[in-house]
VEXKELUM-18103 format. One line per 2 residues: number of its first residue (from 1); for each residue y, z, x of C-alpha. Coordinates in steps of 0.25 Angstrom, whole numbers, plus 2048, in hexadecimal, padded with zeros to 3 digits. Example, Ala and Ser with C-alpha at 12.3 -4.5 7.8 and 13.67 -1.06 7.14 Angstrom:
2
1> 7EE 81F 831 ~ 7FC 81D 837
This chain:
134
1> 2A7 C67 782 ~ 29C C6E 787
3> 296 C6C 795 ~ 286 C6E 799
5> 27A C6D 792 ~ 275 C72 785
7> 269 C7C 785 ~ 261 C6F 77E
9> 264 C66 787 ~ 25F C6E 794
11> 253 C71 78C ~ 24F C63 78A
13> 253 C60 799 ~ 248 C6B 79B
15> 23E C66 792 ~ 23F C59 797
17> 23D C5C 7A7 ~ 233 C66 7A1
19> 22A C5A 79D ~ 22C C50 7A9
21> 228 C5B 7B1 ~ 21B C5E 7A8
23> 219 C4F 7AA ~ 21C C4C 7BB
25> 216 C5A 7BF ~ 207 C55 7BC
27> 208 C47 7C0 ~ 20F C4C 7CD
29> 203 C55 7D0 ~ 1FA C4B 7CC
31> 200 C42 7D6 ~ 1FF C4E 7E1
33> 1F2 C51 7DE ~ 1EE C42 7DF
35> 1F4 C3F 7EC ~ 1EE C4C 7F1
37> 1DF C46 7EF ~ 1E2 C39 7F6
39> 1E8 C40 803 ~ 1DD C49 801
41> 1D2 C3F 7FF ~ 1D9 C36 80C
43> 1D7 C43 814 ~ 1C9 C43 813
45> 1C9 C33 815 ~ 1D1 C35 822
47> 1C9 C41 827 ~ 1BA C37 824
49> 1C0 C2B 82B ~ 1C3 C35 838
51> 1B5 C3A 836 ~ 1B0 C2A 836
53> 1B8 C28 842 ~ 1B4 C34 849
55> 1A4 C2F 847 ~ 1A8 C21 84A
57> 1AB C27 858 ~ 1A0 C31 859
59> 194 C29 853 ~ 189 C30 859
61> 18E C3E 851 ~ 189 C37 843
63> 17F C3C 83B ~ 172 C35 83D
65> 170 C2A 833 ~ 165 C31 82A
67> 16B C32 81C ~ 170 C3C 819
69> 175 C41 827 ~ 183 C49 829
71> 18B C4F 832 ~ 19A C54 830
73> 1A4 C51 838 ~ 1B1 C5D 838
75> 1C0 C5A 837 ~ 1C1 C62 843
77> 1B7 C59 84B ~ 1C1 C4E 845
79> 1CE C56 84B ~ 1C7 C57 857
81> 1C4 C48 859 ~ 1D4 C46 856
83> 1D3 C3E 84B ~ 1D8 C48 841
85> 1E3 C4E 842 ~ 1E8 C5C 83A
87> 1F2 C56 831 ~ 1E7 C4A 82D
89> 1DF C54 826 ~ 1E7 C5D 81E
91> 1E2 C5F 80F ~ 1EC C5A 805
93> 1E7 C62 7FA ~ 1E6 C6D 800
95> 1EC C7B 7F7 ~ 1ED C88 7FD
97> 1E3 C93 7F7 ~ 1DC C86 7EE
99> 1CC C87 7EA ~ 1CA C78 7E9
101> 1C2 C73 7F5 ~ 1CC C69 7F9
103> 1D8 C72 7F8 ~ 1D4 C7C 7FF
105> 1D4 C77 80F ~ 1E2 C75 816
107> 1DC C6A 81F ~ 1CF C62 820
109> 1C5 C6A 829 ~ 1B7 C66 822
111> 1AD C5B 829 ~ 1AA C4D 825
113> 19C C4E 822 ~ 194 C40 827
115> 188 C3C 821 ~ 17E C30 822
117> 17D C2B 816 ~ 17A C1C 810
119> 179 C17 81D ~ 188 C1C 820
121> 190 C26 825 ~ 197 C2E 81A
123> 1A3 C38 81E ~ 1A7 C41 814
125> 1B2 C4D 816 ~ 1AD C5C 812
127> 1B5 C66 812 ~ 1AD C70 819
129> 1A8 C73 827 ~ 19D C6B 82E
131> 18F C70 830 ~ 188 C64 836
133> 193 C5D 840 ~ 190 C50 847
């Protein structure tokens, strides 16, 4: 009586992983890809609330209420003021050597740029350096 597997029978074995793989690697990297934009997207949530906060404290630094007025507001301003800390702005999408504007930056050091707008404040997160600081 032999002992083992039959060359046939491995191949099938093969086969068979062959095509679960083919099947979990895609939805895997879905899910990845997926969780990546929510923790990216909560990021720039958590870095526009600081930026609320901040002006919440300092008022009299908002832009004057003419529509269309702005001002921008830097990470590091926010880093400063100790309500960010390092680890709270790290980009989670970030790839080493990537040309897609979001993957490119390690860590958030752009600007929350303020504007009057619709009898409101809107903040909304840039990626690039301030020009016009409040």
């Amino acid at each position: 009586m032999k002992k083992g597997f039959t060359l046939i029978e491995l191949l099938g074995v093969i086969v068979i992983l062959g095509l679960i793989a083919m099947i979990a690697i895609p939805t895997i990297n879905t899910a990845l890809n997926s969780s990546r934009d929510r923790a990216y997207d909560e990021q720039i949530n958590t870095i526009e609330d600081v930026a609320k906060t901040y002006m919440s404290k300092n008022s009299l630094k908002l832009p004057d209420q003419t529509e269309g007025n702005n001002c921008c507001l830097s990470v590091d301003t926010l880093k400063k003021a100790g309500l960010l800390k390092a680890d709270d702005i790290e980009n989670p999408k970030y790839k080493k050597g990537s040309t897609n504007s979001e993957e490119n930056f390690e860590n958030f050091n752009g600007s929350v740029i303020i504007t009057f707008t619709n009898n409101r404040y809107k903040y909304e997160y840039k990626n690039s350096t301030c020009t016009n600081a409040c």
